[in-house]
C-alpha positions in Angstrom: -113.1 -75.4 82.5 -112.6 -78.5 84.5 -112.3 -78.0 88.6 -110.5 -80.9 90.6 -113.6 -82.3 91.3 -114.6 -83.6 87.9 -110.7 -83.9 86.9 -110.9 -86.7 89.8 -114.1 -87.5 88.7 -113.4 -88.4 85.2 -110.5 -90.5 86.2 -112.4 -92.3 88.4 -115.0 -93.0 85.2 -112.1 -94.0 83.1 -112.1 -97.9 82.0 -115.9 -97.8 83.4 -117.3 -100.4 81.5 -117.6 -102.8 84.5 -119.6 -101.7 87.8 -120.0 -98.6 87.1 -116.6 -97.6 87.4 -116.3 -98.7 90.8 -113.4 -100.3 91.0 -111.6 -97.8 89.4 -113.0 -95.5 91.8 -111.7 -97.8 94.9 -108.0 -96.5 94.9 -109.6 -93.1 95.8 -108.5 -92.3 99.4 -111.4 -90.7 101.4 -109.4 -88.2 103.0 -108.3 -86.9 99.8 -111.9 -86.9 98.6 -113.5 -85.1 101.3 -110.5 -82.3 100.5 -111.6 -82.6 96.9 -114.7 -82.3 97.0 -115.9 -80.6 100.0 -119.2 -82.6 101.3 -121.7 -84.0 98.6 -121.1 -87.4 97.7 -118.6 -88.5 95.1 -118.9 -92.2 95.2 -123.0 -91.5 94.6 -121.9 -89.6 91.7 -119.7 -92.6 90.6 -123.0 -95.2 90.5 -124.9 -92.1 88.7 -127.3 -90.8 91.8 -127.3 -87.2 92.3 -128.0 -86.4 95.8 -129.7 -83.6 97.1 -132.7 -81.9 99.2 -136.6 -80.9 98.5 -136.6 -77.4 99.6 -139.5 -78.3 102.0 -137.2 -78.9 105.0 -136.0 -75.4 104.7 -139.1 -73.7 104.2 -138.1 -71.4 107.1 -135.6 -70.2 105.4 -135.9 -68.7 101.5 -134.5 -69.8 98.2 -132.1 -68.0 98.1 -130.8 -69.0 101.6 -131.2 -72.9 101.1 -129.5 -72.9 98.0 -126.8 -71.8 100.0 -126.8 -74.4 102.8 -127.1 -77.5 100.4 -123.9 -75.7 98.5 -122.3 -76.0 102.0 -122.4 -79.3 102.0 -121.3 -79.9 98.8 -124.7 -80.7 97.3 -125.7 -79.4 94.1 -129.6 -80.6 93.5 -132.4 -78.8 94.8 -136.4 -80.1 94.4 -138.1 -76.9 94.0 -141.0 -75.5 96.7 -143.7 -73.5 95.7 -144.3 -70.7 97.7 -140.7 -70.4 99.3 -139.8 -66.8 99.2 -136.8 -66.5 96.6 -134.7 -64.2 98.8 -134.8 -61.8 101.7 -134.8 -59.1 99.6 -137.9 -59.5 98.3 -141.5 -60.7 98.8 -141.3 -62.3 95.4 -142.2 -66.5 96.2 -141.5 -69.8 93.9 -144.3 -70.5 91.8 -145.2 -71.3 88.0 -146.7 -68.1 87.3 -143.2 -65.8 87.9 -142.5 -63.6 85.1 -139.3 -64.4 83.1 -137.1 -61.7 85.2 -138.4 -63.6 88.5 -137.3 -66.7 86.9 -133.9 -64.8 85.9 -133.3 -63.8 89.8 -133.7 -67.9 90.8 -131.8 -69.2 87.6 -129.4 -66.6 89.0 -129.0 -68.0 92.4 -128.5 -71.1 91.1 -125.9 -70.3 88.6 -123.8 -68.8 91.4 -123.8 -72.1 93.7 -123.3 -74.6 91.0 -126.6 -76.1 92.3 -129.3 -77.1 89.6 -133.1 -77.5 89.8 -134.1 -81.3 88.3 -137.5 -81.3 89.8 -140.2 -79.6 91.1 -142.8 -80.3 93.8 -146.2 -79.9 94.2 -148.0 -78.1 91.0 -150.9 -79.2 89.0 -149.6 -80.4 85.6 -151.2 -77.9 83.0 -149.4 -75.8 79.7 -148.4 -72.9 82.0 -146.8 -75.6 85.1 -144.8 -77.7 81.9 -143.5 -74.5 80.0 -142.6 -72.8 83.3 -140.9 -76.4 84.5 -139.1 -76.5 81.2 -138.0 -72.8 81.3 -136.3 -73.4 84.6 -134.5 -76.4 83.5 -136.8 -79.1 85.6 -136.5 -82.6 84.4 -139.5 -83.9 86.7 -142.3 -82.7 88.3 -143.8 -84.4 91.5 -147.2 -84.4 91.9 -150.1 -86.2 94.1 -152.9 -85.4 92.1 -157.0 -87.4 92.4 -156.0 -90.6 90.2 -158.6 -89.6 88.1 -156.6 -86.7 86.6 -153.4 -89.3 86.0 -154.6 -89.8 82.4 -154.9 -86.1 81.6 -151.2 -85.1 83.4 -149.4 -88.1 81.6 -150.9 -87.2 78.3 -149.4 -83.8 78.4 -146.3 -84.8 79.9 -145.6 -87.0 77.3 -146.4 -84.1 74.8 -144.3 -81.9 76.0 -141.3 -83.7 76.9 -141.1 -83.7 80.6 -141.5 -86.8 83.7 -143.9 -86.7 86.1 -143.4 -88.3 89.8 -146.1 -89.6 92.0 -145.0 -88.6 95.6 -146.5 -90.9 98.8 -148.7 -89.5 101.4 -148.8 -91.8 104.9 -152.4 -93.7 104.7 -154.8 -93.0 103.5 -153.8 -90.3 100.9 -154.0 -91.4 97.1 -151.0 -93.5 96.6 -150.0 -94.7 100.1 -150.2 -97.8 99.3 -147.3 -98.9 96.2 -149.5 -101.8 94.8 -152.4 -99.2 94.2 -150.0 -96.5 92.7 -148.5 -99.9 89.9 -152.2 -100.4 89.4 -152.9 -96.9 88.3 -150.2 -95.9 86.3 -149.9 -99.6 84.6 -151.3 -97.9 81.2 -149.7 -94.7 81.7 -146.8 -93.5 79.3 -143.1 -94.5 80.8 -143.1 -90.1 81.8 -145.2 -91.0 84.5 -143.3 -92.8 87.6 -142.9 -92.2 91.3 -141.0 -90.5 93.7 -140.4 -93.0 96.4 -140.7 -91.6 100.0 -139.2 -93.9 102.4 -140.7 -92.6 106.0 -144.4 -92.5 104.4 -143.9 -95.8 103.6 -142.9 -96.8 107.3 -146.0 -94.5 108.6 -148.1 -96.5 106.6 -146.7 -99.9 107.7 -144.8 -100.8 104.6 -141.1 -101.7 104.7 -139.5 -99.1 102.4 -137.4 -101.6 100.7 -140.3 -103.8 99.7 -141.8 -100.5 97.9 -138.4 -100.2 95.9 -138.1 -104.0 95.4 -142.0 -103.8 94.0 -141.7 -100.3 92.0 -138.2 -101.3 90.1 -138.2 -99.6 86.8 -140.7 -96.9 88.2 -139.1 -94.9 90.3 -138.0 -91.5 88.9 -136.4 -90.0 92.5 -137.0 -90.7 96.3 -137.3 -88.7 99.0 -135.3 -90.2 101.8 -136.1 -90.3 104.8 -135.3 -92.6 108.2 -137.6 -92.3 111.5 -136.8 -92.6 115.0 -139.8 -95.1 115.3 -142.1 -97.3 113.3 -145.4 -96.8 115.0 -146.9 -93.7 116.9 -145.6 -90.0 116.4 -142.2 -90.2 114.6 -139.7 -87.8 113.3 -136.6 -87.8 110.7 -133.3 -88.8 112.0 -130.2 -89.3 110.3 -129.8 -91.9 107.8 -128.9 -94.8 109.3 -129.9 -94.3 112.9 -133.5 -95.1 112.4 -136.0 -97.9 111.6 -136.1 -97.4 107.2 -133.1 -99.3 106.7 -131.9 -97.2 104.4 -128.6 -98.8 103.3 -130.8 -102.1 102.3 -132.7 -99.4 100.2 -129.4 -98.4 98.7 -128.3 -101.7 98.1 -131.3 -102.6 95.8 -131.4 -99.6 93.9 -127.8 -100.1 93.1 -129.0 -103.6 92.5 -131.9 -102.1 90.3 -129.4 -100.2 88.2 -131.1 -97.1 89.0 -129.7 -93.8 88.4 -131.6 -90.6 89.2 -132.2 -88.0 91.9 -131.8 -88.5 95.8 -133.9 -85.9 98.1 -133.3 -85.1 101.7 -137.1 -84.3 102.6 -135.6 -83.5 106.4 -138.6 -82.9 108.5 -137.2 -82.1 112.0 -135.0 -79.5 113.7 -136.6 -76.8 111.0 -134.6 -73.8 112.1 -130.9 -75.5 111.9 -131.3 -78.8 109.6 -127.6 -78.6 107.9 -125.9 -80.8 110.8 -128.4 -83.2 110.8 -128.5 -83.7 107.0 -124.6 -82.9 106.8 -124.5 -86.2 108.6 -126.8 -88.0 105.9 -125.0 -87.0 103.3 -121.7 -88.6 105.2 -123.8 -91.8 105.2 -125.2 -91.7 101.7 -121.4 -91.4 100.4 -119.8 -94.1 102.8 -122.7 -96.4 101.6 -122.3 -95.6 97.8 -118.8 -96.6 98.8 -119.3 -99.7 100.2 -121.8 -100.6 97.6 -118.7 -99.8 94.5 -116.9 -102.4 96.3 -119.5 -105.0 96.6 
């Protein structure tokens, strides 16, 4: 059954075959959107970026419980956590090794929030990680593995059918640093790529749009984040307010033609993050916005 927000949707994907659809989408009043819709970002889903959160900024809270706030505000991605308690109700956690009714409960909550599970964060990549990943509907799994074990991962990745995303550390983990990361996944099949993190680039003194400029055609899904400072103890802050430049990041990934997965990875205000990334979202869509009329 089709709800008002894909009727609107598909009209605004209609005649598409320039820019995305954008200018169709233009005549769209943002009022009337943000009634449609609820939250999330429509104009992202125009330019074919699905927005959401790594369950890592709620790791307070459980499954269960975050899939709930991101359906608040209209988000309907979720990156995976291992070890987050699924619910309150039990002592059950998020991991590769639940048993197919475990995986039943999660597929569950999901199911009932509209919100799906495209990745998954922090495993090693073996059989029992891929069939799990695959079971659960997971597109791409984000690791940070020893590079020496690259070769191994990609090879069964590309077996099985599943991407794998290198996620950035500050300096001096593994794959701080983006020219190192091209260097050692130049022979690699195309499964392996990179999840982008925007504030470990700025930790590590590297201007997060001259990591996307350099990993174009790489990047399987970022985790966004903007800082309140570049040097010294820093913190997330709403998109937009901080040092990351985050709309210039937008700008050449729409420049890019890149379409793929968008992850809050808020790491501040742990007990109540929802206003804070409630207000990212608001900048995300305004942005995607701005960048279908450009």
């Amino acid at each position: 059954m089709m709800n008002r927000r894909n009727m609107l949707k598909t009209s605004l994907l209609a005649g598409t075959a320039v820019t995305f659809g954008c200018d169709a989408a233009l005549s769209a009043n943002q009022e009337q959107e943000n009634e449609i819709y609820g939250g999330g970002s429509p104009w992202g889903d125009v330019l074919g970026w699905r927005l959401g959160s790594q369950a890592w900024g709620f790791h307070l809270f459980t499954t269960e419980e975050t899939v709930q706030k991101l359906a608040s505000m209209g988000l309907r991605v979720i990156e995976g956590n291992p070890n987050q308690r699924i619910s309150k109700n039990s002592d059950l956690v998020m991991n590769f090794k639940m048993t197919q009714s475990e995986r039943y409960l999660v597929r569950s909550i999901l199911v009932e929030h509209n919100v799906t599970m495209p990745n998954f964060g922090g495993v090693e990549v073996t059989q029992e990680s891929i069939e799990f990943a695959l079971d659960m509907g997971v597109e791409t799994l984000l690791i940070e593995p020893p590079p020496e074990l690259l070769p191994q991962y990609d090879k069964l990745a590309d077996e099985y059918g599943i991407d794998l995303s290198i996620h950035n550390h500050p300096k001096d983990s593994y794959y701080w640093n983006y020219a190192t990361t091209l260097e050692r996944i130049k022979d690699l099949s195309p499964r392996t790529g990179v999840c982008a993190d925007t504030g470990h680039y700025m930790r590590s003194g590297i201007e997060p749009v001259e990591a996307i400029r350099a990993l174009k055609g790489h990047i399987k899904s970022l985790h966004v984040k903007d800082l309140n400072r570049r040097e010294g103890p820093s913190h997330d802050v709403p998109w937009g307010t901080g040092v990351c430049h985050i709309a210039e990041v937008l700008k050449e990934l729409k420049t890019q033609y890149f379409k793929g997965v968008f992850l809050a990875e808020y790491e501040h205000n742990w007990d109540n993050p929802v206003p804070e990334i409630s207000q990212c979202v608001k900048f995300f869509n305004e942005q995607a916005r701005l960048l279908c009329q450009s």
